[in-house]
Each structure stands twice: as C-alpha cells, then as structure tokens.
N, C-alpha and C positions, 0 to 999 in steps of 0.2 A: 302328120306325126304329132303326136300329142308331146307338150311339156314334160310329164309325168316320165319319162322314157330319157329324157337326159338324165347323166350323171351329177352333173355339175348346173347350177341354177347361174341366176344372173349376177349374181353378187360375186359368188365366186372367179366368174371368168373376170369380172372389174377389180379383186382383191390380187386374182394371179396375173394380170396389165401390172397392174400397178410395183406388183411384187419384183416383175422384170425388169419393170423402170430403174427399181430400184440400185437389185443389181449390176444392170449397165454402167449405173452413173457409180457406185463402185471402181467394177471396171477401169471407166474413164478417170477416175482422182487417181489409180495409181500407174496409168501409162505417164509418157513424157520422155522426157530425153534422157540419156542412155550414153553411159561412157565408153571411148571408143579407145583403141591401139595407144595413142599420140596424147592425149589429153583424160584426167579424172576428174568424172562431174562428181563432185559430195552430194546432190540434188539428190541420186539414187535413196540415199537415206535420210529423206524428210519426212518428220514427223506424220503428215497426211500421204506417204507414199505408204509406208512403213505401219501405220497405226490405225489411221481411221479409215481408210478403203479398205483395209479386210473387216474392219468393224463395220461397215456400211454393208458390204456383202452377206455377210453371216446374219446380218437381221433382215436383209432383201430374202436371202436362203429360207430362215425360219419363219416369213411372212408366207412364202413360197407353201408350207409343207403346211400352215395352218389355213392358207386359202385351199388348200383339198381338201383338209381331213372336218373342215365345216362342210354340216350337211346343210344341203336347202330344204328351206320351207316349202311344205304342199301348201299351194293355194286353195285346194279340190280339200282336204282335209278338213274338218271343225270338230269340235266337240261336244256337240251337240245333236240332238236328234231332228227330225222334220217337227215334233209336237213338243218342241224346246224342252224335253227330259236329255239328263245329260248320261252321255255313253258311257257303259262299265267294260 
C-alpha cells in the first residue's frame, strides 16, 4: 500500500499523540477528592481545579483539531521537472 493513500502523514499522528496527552493530563489536574454527605472539602474549588485544567484541555482540544486540518507533505511531489525546468 503506498504512502500516498493515507490521510494523515507522520507528523500528524505524532501532533494528534501528543494532542491526547495533552488532554489527559487535563483531565487528571482536575480529578481529586470530592466532598461527601458528612464533611465539605473547599479543594473542589481550587484554582487548578477550576481554572487551568479546562484551560489545559481547550488548547489539548484546539491542538487536536489543528493536527487534522494540517495536510501532509508529498514526498513523491517536487517542483521541478526531470530536465530541471520548473512546472507551470
């Protein structure tokens, strides 16, 4: 199966890894412990619950949507001819 026939190049699946990573760890800043019946934890509303894990997400998200919408490079492509005149 030829290269040429993916969607997505090499870059992109390492930009959309990454992008997931990203998100996770998101995720994980705003899990934690959780107030129950008997006892209020004030924790629920810390700043990094609260603030920078949806901000961590949203640019994991927007990293997400910009690892698709880049195209990959043909390798197989140039701009040039066989007798180094350049293509119109």
């Amino acid at each position: 199966m030829d290269k040429r026939n993916f969607a997505f190049g090499r870059v992109n699946f390492i930009m959309m890894a990454v992008s997931m990573l990203i998100v996770v760890v998101g995720f994980i800043l705003m899990s934690g412990g959780s107030s129950d019946e008997h006892q209020f934890n004030p924790e629920i509303f810390s700043t990094m619950r609260v603030k920078v894990a949806p901000i961590v997400c949203f640019i994991g998200f927007v990293s997400m949507i910009c690892a698709i919408m880049i195209k990959p490079k043909d390798a197989g492509s140039n701009e040039t001819t066989t007798h180094g005149e350049t293509a119109e």
